[in-house]
N, C-alpha and C positions, 0 to 999 in steps of 0.2 A: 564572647563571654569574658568579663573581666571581674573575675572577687576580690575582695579586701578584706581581711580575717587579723583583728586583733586577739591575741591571749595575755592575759595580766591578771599578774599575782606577786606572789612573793619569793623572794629569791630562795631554792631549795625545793619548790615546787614542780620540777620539769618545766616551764614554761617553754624556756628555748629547745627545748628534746620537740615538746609539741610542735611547737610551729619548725621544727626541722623535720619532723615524721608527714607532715601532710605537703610540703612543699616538697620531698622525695619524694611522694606516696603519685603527688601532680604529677612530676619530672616523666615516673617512671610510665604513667598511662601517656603518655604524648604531647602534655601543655607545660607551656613556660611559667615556670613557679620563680619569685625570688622571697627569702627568707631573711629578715631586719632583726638580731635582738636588740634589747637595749635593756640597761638597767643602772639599778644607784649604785656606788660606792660601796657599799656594804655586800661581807659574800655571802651572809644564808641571813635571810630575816627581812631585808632591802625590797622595794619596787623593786620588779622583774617583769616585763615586757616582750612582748616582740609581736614582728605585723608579717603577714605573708599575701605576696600579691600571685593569684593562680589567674591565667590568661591561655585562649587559644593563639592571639596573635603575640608577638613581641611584646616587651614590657621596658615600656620607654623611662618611667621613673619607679622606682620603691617606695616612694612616700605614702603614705596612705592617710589621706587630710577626712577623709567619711565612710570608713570601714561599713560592707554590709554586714559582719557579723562580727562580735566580741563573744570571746569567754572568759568567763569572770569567773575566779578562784580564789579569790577573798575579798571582804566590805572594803579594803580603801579602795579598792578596783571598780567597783562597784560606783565609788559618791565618783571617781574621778572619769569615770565614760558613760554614767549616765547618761549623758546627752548627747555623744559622741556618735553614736549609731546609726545610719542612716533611716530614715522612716520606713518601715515595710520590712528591715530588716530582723536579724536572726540575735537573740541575746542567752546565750548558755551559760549559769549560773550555779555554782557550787554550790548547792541548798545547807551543805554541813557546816560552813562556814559563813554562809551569808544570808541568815535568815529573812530577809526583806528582800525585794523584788524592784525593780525600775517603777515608776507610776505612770511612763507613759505608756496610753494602750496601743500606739502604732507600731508596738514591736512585736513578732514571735518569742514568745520568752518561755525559756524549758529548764525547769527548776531538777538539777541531778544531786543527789547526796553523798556526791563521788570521796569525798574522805569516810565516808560512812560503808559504805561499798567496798573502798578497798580494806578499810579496817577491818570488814567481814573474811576480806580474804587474805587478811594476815598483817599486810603492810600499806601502810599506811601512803608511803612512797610512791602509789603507783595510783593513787587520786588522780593523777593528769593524762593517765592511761585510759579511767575507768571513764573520765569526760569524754575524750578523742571519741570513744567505743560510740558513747549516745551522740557526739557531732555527727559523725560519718552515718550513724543511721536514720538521723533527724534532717540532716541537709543533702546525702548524696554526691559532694564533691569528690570525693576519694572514695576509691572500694576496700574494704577489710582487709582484701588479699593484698593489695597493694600497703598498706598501713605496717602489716606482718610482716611483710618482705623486708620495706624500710627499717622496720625494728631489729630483724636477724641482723641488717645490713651496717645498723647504728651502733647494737651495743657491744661497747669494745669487753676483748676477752675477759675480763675482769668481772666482767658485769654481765656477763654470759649466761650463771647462772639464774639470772633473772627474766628472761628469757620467757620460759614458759608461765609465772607469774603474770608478765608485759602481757603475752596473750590471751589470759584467760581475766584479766581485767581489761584490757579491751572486748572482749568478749561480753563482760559481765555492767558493761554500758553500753551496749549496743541493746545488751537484751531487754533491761532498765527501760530504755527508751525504747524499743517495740513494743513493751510491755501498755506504755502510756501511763507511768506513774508521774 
């Protein structure tokens, strides 16, 4: 088993918290994960990026040339991997920010209204929490408990208080998405 997982958005977003929470969340059930960010020049506002490769065996490069699944957390993310995704693959899509959809129909696409969700739940902040929640329930690569470990495990003392927030919008995209809205 080998995935390719892009997350892109915009700097301030958590992108790289994400893709560092599911490549732990890999580590920690048994497979080799590596985790790439990348991003613009600019510090909150900028292209923000990052690719995570989850694998049973070794993981001979990081590059990730035809990801099977992206999620997309705002429209330029959206016009820019459009077509980047491999057929058959998985496309999770910020609906609160990114009103329109891919038009190809060879993709699984699950529209979540994760800035909308977490604004319910107070802060707005934790939108990349409330994705994560309906990824891991829509695709199965990582289990919750492990996601929640990674997070206790990530967020430094400071940010500690956010904690159970982190959990309960992961929670509240998981449920979102068993829900089948």
């Amino acid at each position: 088993m080998r995935r390719e997982i892009i997350i892109s958005g915009f700097g301030g977003q958590g992108i790289a918290l994400t893709g560092q929470l599911i490549a732990a969340a890999a580590t920690a059930e048994g497979r080799n994960a590596v985790w790439t960010p990348a991003h613009g020049p600019e510090m909150r506002g900028g292209e923000s990026n990052c690719t995570i490769v989850v694998a049973d065996a070794e993981i001979g490069s990081p590059v990730v040339a035809k990801p099977d699944t992206a999620i997309i957390m705002d429209r330029p993310s959206l016009e820019k991997l459009r077509g980047v995704v491999d057929s058959g693959g998985l496309m999770m899509i910020n609906s609160s920010l990114v009103p329109v959809g891919p038009r190809r129909k060879s993709l699984r696409v699950h529209k979540v209204p994760a800035t909308h969700l977490a604004e319910e739940l107070g802060d707005t902040r934790v939108a990349n929490i409330v994705m994560l929640g309906a990824f891991i329930e829509v695709d199965h690569l990582v289990s919750a408990e492990s996601v929640e470990q990674a997070l206790r495990d990530r967020l430094t003392h400071r940010r500690r208080a956010l904690l159970e927030l982190n959990e309960r919008a992961l929670e509240r995209g998981m449920r979102y998405a068993r829900e089948g809205k």
